[in-house]
C-alpha positions as CSV (number, residue, x, y, z in Angstrom):
1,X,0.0,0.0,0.0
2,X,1.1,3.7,-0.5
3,X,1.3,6.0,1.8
4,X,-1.7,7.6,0.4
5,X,-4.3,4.7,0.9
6,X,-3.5,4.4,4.4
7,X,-3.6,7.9,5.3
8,X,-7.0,8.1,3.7
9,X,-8.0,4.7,5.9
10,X,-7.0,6.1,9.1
11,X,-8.5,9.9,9.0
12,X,-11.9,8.4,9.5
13,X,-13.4,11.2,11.6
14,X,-15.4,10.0,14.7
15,X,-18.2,12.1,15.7
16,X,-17.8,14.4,19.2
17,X,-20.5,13.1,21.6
18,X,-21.5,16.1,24.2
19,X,-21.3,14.5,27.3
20,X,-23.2,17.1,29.5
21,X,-26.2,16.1,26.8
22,X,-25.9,12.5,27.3
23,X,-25.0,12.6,31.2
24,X,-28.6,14.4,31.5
25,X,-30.9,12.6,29.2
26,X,-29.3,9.5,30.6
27,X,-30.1,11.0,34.2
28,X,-33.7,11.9,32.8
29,X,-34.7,8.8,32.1
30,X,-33.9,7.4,35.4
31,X,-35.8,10.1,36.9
32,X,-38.9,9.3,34.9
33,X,-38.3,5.3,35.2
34,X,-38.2,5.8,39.0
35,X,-41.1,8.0,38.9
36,X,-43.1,5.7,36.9
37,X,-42.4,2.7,38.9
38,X,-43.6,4.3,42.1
39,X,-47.1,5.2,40.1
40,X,-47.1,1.6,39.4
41,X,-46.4,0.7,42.9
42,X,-48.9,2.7,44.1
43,X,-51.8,1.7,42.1
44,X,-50.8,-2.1,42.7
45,X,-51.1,-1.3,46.5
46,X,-54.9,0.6,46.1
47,X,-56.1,-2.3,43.7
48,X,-55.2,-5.2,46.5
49,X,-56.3,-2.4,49.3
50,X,-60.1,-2.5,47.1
51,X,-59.6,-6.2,46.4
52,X,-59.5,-6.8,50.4
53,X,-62.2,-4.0,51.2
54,X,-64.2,-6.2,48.6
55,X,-63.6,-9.5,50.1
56,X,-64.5,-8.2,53.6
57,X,-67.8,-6.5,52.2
58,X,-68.2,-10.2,50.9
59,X,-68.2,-12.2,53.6
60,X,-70.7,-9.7,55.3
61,X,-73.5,-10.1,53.1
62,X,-72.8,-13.7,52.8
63,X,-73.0,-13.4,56.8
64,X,-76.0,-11.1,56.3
65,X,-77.8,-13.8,53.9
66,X,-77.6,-16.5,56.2
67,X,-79.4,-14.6,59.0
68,X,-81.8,-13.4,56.3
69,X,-82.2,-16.9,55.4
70,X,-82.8,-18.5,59.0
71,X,-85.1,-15.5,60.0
72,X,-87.0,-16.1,56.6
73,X,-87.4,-19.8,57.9
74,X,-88.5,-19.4,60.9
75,X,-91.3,-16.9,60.3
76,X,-92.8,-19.3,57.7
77,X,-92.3,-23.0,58.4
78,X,-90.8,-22.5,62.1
79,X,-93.7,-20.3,63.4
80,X,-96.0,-22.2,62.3
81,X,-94.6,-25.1,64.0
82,X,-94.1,-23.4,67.4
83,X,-97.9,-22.3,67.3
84,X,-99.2,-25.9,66.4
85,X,-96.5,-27.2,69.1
86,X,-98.6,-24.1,71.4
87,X,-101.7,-25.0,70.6
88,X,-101.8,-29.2,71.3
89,X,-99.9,-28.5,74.5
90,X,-96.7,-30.3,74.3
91,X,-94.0,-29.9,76.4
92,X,-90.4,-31.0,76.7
93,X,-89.3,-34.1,78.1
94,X,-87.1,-33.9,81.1
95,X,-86.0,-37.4,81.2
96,X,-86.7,-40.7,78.8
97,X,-88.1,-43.9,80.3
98,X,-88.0,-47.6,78.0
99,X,-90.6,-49.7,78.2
100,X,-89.6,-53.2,79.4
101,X,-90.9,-56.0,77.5
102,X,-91.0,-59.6,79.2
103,X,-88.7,-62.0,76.6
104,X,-92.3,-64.5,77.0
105,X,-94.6,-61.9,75.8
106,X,-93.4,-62.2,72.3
107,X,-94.8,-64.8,69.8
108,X,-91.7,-66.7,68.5
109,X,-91.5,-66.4,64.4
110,X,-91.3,-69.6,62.2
């Protein structure tokens, strides 16, 4: 090679990076990744905040339902009972006595 081709290979000029400009739009998108993940954070922590509000709100209807549903039955069915029950008298047993029955006083099957 001549002295000419290799000086025209090696004056390849490189451009001249500003470094104040990179330094800050480097810094700048930190700034707003940080920024973003704590808005993300934050709405992560108010959807499972809801989510357990909601579960808690849940189980106190179901809770509510139940007492709805044993109040329901006994105004229909139960009350009815209780007046019949009221009405012929019966009361409740304070102790339980067997009748005894005599082995002899069965007939024997074939």
């Amino acid at each position: 090679m001549t002295t000419t081709a290799l000086r025209y290979s090696v004056d390849i000029d490189f451009p001249k990076v500003n470094w104040k400009i990179v330094c800050f739009a480097s810094f700048s998108v930190c700034a707003a990744l940080l920024l973003y993940y704590v808005w993300q954070v934050n709405h992560l922590t108010q959807g499972t905040y809801m989510i357990s509000n909601y579960e808690k709100q849940i189980s106190q209807l179901s809770e509510e339902k139940k007492n709805l549903e044993v109040g329901f039955a006994e105004s229909g069915f139960l009350s009815g009972v209780q007046q019949k029950i009221r009405a012929l008298n019966f009361q409740k047993t304070a102790s339980v006595k067997y009748i005894q029955i005599p082995a002899n006083a069965l007939a024997k099957a074939k």
